[in-house]
MARROVO-393346 format. One line per field, with one value per residue (C-alpha): residue in three letters; chain; x, y, z. Coordinates in steps of 0.25 Angstrom, whole numbers, plus 5000, padded with zeros to 4 digits. Layout:
<recs>
resn <- (ALA  ...)
chain <- (A  ...)
X <- (X  ...)
Y <- (Y  ...)
Z <- (Z  ...)
</recs>
This chain:
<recs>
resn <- (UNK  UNK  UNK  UNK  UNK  UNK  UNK  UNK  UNK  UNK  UNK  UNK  UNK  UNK  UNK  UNK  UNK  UNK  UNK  UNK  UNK  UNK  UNK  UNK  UNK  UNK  UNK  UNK  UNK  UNK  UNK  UNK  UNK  UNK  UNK  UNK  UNK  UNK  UNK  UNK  UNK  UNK  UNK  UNK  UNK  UNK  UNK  UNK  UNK  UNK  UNK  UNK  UNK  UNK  UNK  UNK  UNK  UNK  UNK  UNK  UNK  UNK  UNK  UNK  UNK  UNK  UNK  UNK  UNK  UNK  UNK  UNK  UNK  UNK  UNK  UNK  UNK  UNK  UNK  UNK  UNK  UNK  UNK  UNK  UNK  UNK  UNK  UNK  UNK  UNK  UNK  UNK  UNK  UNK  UNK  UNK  UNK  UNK  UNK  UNK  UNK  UNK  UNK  UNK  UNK  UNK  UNK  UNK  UNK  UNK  UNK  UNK  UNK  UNK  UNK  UNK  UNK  UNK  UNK  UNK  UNK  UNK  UNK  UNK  UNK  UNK  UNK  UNK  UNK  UNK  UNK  UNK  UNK  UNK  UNK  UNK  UNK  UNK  UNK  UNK  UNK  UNK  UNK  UNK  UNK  UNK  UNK  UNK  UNK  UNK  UNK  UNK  UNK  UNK  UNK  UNK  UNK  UNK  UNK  UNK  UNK  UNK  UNK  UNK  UNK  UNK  UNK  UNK  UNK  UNK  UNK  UNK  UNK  UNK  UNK  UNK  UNK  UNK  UNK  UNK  UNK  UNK  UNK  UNK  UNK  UNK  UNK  UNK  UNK  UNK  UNK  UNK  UNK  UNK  UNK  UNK  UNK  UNK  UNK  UNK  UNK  UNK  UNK  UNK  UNK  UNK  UNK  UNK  UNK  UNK  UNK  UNK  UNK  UNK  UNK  UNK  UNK  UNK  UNK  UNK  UNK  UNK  UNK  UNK  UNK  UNK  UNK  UNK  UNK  UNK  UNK  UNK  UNK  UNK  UNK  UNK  UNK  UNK  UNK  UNK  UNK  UNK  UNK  UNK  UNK  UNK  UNK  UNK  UNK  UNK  UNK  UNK  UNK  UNK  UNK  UNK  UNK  UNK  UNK  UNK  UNK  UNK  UNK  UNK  UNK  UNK  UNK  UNK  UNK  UNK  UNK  UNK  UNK  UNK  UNK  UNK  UNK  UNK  UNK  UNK  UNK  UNK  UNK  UNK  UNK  UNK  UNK  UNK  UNK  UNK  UNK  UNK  UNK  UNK  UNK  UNK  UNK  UNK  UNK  UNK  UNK  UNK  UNK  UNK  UNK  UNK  UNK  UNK  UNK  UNK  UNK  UNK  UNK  UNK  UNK  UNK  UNK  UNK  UNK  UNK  UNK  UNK  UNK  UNK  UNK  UNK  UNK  UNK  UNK  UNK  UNK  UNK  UNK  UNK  UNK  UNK  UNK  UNK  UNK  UNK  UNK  UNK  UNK  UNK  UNK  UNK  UNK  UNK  UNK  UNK  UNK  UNK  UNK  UNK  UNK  UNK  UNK  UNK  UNK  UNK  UNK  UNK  UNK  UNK  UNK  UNK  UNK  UNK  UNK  UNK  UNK  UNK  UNK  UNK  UNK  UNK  UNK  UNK  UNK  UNK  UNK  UNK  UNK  UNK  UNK  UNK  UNK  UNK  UNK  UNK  UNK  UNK  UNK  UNK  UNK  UNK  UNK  UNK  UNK  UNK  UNK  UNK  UNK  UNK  UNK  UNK  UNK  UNK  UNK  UNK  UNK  UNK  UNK  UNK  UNK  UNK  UNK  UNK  UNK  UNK  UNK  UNK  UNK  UNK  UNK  UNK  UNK  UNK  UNK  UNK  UNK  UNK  UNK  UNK  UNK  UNK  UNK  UNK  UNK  UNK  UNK  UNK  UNK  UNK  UNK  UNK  UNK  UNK  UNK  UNK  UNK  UNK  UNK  UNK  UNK  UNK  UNK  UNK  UNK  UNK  UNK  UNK  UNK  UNK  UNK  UNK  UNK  UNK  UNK  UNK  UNK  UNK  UNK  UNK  UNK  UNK  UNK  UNK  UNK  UNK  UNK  UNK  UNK  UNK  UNK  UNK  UNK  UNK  UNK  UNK  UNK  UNK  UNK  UNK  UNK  UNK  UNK  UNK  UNK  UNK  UNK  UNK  UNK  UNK  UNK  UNK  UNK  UNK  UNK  UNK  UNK  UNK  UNK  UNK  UNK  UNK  UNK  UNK  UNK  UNK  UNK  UNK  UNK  UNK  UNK  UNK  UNK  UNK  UNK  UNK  UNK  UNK  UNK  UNK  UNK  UNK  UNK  UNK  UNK  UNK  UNK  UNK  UNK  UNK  UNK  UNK  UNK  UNK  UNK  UNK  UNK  UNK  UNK  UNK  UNK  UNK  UNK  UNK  UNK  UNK  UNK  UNK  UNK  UNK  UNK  UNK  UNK  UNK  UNK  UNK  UNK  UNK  UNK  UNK  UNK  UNK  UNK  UNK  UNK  UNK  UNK  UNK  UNK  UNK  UNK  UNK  UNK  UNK  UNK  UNK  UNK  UNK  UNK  UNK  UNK  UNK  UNK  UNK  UNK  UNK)
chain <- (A  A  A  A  A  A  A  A  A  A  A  A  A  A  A  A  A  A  A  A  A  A  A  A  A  A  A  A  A  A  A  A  A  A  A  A  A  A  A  A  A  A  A  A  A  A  A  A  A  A  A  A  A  A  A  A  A  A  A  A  A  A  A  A  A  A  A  A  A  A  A  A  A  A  A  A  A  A  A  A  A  A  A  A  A  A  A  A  A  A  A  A  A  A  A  A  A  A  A  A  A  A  A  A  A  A  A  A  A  A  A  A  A  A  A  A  A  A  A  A  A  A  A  A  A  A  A  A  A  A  A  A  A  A  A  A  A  A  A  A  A  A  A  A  A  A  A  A  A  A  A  A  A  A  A  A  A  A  A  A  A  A  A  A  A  A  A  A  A  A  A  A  A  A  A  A  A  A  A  A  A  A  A  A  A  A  A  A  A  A  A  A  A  A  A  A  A  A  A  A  A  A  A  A  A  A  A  A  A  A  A  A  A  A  A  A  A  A  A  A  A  A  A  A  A  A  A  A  A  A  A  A  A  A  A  A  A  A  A  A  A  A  A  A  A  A  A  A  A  A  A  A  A  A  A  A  A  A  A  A  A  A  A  A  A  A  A  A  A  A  A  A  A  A  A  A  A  A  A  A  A  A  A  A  A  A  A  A  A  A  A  A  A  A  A  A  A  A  A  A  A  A  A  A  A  A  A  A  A  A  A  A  A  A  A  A  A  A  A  A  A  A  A  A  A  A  A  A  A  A  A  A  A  A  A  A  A  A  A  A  A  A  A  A  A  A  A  A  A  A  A  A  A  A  A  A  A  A  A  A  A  A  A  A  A  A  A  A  A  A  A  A  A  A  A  A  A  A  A  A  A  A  A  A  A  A  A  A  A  A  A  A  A  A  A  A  A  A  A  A  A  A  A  A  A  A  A  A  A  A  A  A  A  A  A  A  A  A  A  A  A  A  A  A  A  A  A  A  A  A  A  A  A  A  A  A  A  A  A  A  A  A  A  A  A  A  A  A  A  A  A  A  A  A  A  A  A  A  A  A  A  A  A  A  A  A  A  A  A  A  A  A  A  A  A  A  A  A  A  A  A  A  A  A  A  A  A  A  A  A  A  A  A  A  A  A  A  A  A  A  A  A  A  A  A  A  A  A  A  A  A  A  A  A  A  A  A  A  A  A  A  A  A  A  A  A  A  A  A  A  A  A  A  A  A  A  A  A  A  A  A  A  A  A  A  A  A  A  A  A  A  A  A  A  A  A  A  A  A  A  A  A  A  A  A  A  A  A  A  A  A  A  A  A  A  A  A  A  A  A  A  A  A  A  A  A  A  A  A  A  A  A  A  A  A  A  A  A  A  A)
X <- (4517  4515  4526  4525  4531  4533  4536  4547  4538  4530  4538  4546  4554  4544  4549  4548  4561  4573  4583  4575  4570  4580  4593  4599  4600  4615  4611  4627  4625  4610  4609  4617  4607  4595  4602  4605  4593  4582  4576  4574  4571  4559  4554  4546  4536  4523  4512  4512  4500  4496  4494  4505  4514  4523  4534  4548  4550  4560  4570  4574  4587  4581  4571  4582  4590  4579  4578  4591  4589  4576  4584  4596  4586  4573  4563  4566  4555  4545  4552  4547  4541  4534  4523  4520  4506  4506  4509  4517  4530  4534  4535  4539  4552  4555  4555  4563  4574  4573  4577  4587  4595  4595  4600  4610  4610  4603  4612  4611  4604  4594  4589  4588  4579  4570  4568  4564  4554  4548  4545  4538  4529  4525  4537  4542  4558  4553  4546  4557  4567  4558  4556  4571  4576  4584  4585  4576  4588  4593  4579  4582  4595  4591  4578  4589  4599  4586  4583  4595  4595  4594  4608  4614  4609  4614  4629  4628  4625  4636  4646  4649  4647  4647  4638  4643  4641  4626  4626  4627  4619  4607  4608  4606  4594  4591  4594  4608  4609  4608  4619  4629  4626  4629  4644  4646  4642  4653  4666  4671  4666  4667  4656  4655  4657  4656  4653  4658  4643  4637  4646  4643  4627  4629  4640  4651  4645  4637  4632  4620  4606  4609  4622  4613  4611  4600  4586  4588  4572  4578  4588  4584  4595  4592  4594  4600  4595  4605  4594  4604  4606  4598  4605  4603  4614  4613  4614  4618  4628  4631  4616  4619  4630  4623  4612  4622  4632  4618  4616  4628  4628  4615  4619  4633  4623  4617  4628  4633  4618  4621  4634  4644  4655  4661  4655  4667  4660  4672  4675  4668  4675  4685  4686  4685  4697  4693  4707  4712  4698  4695  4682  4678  4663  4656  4656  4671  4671  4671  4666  4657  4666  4656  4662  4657  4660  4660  4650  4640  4642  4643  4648  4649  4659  4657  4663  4677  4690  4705  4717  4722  4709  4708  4722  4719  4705  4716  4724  4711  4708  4695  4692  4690  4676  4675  4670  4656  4656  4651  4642  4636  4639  4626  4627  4644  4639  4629  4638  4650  4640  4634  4648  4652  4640  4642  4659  4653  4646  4656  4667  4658  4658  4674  4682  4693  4693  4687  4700  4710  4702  4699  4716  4719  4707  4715  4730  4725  4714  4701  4693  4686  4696  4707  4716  4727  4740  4744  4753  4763  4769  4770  4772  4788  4797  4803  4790  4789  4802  4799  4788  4795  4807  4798  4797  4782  4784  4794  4786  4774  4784  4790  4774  4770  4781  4776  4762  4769  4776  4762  4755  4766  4770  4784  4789  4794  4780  4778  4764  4754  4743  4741  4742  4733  4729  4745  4741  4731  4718  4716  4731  4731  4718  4723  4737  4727  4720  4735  4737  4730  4722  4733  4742  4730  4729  4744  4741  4732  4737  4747  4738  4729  4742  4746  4732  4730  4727  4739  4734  4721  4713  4714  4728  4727  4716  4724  4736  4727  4723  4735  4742  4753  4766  4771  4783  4788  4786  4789  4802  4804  4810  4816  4805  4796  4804  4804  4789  4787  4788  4778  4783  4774  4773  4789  4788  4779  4788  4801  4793  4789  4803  4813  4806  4799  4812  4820  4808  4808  4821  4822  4807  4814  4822  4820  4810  4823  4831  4818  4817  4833  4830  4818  4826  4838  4828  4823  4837  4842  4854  4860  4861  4845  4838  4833  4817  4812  4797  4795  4781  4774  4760  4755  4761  4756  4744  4733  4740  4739  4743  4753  4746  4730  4732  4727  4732  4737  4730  4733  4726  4714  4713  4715  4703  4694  4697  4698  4685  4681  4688  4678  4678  4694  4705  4712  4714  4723  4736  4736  4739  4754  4757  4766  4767  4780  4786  4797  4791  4795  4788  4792  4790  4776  4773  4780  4771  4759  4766  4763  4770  4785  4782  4791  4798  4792)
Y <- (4890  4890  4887  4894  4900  4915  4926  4934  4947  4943  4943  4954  4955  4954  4963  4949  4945  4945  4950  4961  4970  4981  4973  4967  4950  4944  4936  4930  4917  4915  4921  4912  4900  4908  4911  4895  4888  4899  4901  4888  4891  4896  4911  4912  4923  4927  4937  4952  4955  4950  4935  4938  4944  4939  4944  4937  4932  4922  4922  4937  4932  4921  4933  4945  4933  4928  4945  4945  4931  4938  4949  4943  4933  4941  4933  4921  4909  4911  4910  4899  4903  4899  4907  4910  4915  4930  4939  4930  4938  4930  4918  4926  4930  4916  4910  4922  4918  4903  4905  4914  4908  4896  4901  4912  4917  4932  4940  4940  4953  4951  4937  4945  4956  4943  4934  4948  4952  4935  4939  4951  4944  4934  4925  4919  4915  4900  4901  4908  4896  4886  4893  4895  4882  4889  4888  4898  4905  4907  4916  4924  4926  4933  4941  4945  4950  4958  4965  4972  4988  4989  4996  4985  4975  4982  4983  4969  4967  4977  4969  4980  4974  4958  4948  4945  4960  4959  4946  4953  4965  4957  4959  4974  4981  4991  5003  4996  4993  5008  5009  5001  5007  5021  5015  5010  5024  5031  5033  5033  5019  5006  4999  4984  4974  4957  4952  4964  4969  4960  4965  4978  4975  4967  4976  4966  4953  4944  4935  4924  4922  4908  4911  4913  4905  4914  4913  4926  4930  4936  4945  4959  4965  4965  4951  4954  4945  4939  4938  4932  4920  4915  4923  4931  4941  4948  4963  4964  4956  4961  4957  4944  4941  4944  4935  4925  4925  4923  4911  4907  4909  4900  4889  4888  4888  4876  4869  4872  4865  4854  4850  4856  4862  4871  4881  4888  4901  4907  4920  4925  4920  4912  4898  4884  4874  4861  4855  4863  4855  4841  4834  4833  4826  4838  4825  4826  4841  4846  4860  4867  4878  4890  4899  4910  4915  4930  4926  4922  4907  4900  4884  4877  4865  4854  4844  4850  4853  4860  4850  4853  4849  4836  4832  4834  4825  4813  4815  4811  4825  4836  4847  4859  4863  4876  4887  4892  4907  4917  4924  4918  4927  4934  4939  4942  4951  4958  4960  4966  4974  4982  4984  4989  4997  5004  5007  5011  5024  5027  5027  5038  5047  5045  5052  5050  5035  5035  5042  5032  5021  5025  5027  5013  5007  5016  5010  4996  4993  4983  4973  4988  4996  4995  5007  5005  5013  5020  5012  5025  5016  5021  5015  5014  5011  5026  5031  5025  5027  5044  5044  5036  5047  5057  5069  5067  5053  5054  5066  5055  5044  5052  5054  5041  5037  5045  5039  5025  5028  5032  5021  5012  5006  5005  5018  5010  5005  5008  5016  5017  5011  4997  4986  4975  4976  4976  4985  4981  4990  4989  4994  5006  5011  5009  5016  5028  5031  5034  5045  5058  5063  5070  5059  5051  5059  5061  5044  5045  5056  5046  5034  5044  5045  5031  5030  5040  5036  5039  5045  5050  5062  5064  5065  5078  5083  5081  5086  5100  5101  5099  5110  5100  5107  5095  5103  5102  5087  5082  5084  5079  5068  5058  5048  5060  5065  5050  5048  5061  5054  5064  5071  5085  5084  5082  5095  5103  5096  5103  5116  5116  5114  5118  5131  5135  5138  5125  5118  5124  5123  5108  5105  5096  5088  5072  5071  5065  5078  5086  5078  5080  5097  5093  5086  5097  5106  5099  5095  5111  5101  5103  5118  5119  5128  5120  5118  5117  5112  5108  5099  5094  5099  5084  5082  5096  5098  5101  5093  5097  5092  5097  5093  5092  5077  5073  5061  5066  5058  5070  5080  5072  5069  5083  5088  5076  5082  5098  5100  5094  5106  5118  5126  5124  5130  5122  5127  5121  5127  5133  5122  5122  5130  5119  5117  5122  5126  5138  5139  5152  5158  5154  5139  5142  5149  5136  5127  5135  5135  5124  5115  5114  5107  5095  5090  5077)
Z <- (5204  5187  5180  5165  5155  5156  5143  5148  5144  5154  5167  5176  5189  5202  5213  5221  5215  5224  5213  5212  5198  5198  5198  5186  5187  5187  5174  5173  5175  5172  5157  5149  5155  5150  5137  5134  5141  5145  5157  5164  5180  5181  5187  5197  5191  5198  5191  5192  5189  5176  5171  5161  5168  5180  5188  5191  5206  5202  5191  5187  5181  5173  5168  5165  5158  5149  5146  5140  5131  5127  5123  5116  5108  5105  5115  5126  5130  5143  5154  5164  5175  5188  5194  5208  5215  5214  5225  5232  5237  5247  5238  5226  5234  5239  5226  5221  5233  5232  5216  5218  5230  5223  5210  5218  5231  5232  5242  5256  5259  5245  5253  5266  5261  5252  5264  5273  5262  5264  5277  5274  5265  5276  5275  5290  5289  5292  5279  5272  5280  5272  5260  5256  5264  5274  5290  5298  5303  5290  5287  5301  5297  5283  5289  5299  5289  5280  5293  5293  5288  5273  5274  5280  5270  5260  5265  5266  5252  5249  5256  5265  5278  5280  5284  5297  5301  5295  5302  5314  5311  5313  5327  5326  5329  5317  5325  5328  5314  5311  5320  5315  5299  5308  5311  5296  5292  5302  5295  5310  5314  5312  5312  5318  5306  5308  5322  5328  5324  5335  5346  5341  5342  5355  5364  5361  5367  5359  5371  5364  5371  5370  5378  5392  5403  5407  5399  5390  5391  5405  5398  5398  5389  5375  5365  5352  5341  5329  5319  5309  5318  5328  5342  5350  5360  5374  5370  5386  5388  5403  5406  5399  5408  5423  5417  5413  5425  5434  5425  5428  5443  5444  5435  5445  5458  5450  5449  5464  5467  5458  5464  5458  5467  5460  5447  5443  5434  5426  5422  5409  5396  5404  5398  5404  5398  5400  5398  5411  5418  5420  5422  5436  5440  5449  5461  5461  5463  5448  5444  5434  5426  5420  5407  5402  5386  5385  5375  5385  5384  5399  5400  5410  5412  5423  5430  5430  5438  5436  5433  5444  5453  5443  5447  5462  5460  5453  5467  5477  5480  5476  5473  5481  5481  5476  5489  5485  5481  5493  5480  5467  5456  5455  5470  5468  5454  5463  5475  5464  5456  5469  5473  5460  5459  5475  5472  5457  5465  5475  5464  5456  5469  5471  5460  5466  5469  5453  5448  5455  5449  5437  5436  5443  5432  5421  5425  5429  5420  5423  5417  5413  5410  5401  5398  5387  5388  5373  5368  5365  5352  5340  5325  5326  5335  5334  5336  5350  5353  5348  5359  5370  5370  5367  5379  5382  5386  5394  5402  5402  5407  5419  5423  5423  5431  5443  5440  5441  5454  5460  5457  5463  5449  5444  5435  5424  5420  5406  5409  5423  5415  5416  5406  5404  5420  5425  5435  5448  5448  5463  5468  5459  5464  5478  5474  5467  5480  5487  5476  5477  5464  5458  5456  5453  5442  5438  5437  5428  5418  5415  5414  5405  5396  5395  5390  5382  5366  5357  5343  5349  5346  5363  5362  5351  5360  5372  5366  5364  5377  5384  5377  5372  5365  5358  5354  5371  5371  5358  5348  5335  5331  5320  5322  5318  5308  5301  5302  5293  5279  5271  5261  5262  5278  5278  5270  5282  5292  5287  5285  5298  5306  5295  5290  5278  5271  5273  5269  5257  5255  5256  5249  5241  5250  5254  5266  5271  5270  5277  5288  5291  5291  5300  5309  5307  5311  5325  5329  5325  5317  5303  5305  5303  5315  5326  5326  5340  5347  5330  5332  5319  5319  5320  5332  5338  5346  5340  5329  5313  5299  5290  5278  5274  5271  5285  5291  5304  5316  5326  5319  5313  5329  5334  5324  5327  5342  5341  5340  5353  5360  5357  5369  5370  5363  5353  5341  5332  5327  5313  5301  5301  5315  5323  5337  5341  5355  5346  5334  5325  5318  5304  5309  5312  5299  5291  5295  5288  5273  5265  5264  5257  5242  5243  5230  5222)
</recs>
């Protein structure tokens, strides 16, 4: 490498340089130096071409700085310089890196794209390791990062996602990242973000290779690699488990062979606590305690007993040797999963005997099954209270007593379906098989209703289909009333049960005063004419909207559902006709006017 002295005429921006050509330098905190001192660092220059003239690999700020004094002050002094071999990239972008991560940290994705482009030109990562004095892994971990999807690059340098979730990103194949940029670009889903990235990639467990007891070459589901760090996950974690839980059992037979009494495997994620356990050699009847971590970790603790066996060893006495299993693990697995498998295929040809477990699993709820019942409370206390009281649940109630009664459960339960597994799988199946299919199926009718989503788009759908006339199940009352705080719906309100005419009338009233007429109206009080079977058209099914503002769940649910029912006839009442059970006719045409203009 020469050093010399370089006319400012004589040098340009090389391609090489890591800041690029295009992009005007950040000369802030640089400039004022050059202005007092000149340039005093070096560039790294290399020829382009011509003896005379060289192009910048190193030092664009220096360059574009020493522009603007030559500028201000008619001409600047050659620029010194240091002269590398030409047609060396690879070398060219190193020195470009080493200055500029010395002097100012480039950003993350800039570095990743540099050190990918060392490789390319022949580079390995222990070169690059040595070359910028970092560890090996540190390398990986930024050829891991520039191997991601331009896209995804750049939302990282736009601070739109974090470098946890690019962290993680790692793991993807491209064709999973192409997935994941598929859900950011879905206004209806959310994409995974942080480390819910790598349960995204892995199905929800992250078990380690380094976790297995088992040599992992025999594993024939697939290995994901974390190219940012230095692991790598089962993407089957079922698999990984038979593999591990066989490891397991053969590590217990060697124990048994080497002595130990009793090898107490517990279940997965249950913990050991040493302090409830005290030291006990293997001669004196001690055991060995095997954990599993959900994680895939396995530890196993020996030479130990229970306080309560410590206290009887103090006392003269032993410990009772532990009865040897019938069956190992591997052989009780096999024996449950043939069984499994043979009532599996006789269940599929029994639809009846299907039906009754599929209710008992429904009511009682399993280590695979879990059925929530709707919660029925509402954002008030009135508005729990309203639906307590209201009609429908008191027909629903009466129902799910006799349900209750047949399954032998008292009929003050607050529902049939089971919570938190307070109910016993086994006797309700035996109590289903007494009940012929048609109270079977009265059973569960009301299990489906406890269970049914409140503020679905099932319900609007359900609500068609069953033909319901709110108007014979449903009054209005104050709790309503008091909930209607808008102004221009107050205003549609009043039209719609007081009439065209008193709505004018009272245009100008308070929304206090209109809610009185409605309510006058409803109860037939006050000398106003009674207006029965009144339902507001949210509340109707199909339901609609008063205004075009939006904003009412039941009708964006009802649309998002209506067309799903080509074939059947649904149509949806005109905008403005409400669901009424003695409507007249002047009622009915009310509701189609605009609305009455309201006073500021």
């Amino acid at each position: 490498m020469e050093l010399k002295h370089i006319d400012i005429a004589c040098l340009s921006v090389s391609p090489a340089n890591m800041r690029g050509v295009k992009k005007a330098p950040d000369l802030t905190n640089i400039l004022p130096s050059v202005r007092a001192r000149g340039v005093l660092v070096p560039l790294i220059v290399r020829q382009n071409g011509s003896p005379t003239t060289y192009e910048i690999v190193a030092g664009k700020r220096r360059y574009h700085a020493a522009l603007i004094v030559a500028q201000e002050e008619g001409s600047v002094e050659p620029l010194p310089c240091a002269i590398m071999e030409a047609g060396d990239d690879a070398a060219a972008l190193e020195a470009s890196l080493i200055e500029n991560i010395a002097r100012l940290d480039p950003d993350e994705v800039t570095r990743w794209e540099t050190f990918t482009r060392l490789v390319k030109e022949g580079r390995s990562p222990e070169d690059i390791s040595l070359t910028f004095g970092l560890t090996a892994l540190q390398v990986k971990r930024t050829l891991a990062l520039g191997n991601l999807l331009p896209r995804i690059r750049n939302l990282y340098r736009s601070d739109t996602i974090d470098a946890v979730t690019v962290r993680h990103l790692t793991l993807a194949s491209k064709a999973r990242q192409r997935e994941w940029l598929a859900l950011l670009d879905d206004e209806d889903a959310r994409p995974p973000m942080g480390h819910h990235v790598k349960s995204w990639l892995l199905g929800g467990s992250a078990i380690a290779t380094d976790k297995a007891l088992f040599d992992p070459a025999g594993y024939t589901g697939g290995i994901v690699a974390d190219l940012f760090g230095d692991h790598s996950y089962f993407a089957d974690a079922d698999l990984f488990w038979q593999m591990q839980e066989a490891a397991i059992a053969q590590r217990v037979e060697g124990y048994r062979d080497a002595g130990w009494q009793d090898v107490a495997v517990m279940a997965r994620g249950e913990a050991f606590h040493s302090w409830e356990h005290e030291r006990c050699p293997k001669a004196k009847g001690g055991r060995v305690y095997v954990t599993m971590g959900h994680g895939g970790d396995v530890s196993f603790h020996e030479g130990y007993v229970t306080l309560k066996e410590a206290r009887k060893l103090e006392q003269g006495g032993t410990v009772e040797k532990a009865v040897r299993p019938e069956l190992s693990a591997p052989l009780a697995s096999y024996i449950d999963l043939h069984h499994h498998t043979a009532v599996r295929a006789k269940v599929g040809t029994a639809p009846a005997i299907a039906l009754r477990l599929m209710v008992a699993h429904a009511i009682a709820g399993s280590s695979l099954w879990r059925v929530d019942v709707a919660p029925q409370r509402g954002a008030t206390d009135a508005i729990t209270e309203s639906v307590e009281n209201c009609a429908s649940e008191a027909d629903f109630d009466k129902e799910r007593r006799i349900a209750l009664n047949l399954l032998g459960l008292n009929p003050d339960t607050p529902t049939v379906t089971g919570h938190t597994y307070d109910r016993e799988l086994i006797p309700l199946h035996l109590r289903l098989l007494d009940l012929d299919d048609a109270m079977v199926m009265g059973i569960l009718a009301i299990v489906m209703g406890e269970t049914l989503e409140a503020g679905s788009a099932l319900v609007e759908l359900l609500g068609v289909q069953l033909n319901i006339d709110m108007a014979s199940c449903w009054q209005a009352d104050d709790v309503l009333l008091d909930l209607i705080r808008d102004r221009e719906v107050m205003g549609y309100i009043l039209a719609d049960v007081a009439g065209k005419e008193a709505a004018s009338a009272n245009a100008g009233a308070t929304a206090k005063v209109q809610r009185q007429i409605v309510r006058d109206c409803l109860a037939g009080s006050n000398g106003r004419e009674q207006r029965i079977g009144w339902v507001p058209r949210w509340m109707a099914f199909p339901p609609s909207a008063y205004t075009e503002r939006g904003g009412v769940g039941s009708v964006e649910r009802w649309e998002a559902v209506s067309p799903l029912l080509e074939g059947q006839e649904a149509q949806e009442p005109e905008r403005g006709e409400p669901q009424t059970a003695d409507a007249t006719e002047d009622h009915q045409n009310i509701a189609e006017d605009e609305p009455v203009p309201q006073a500021a």
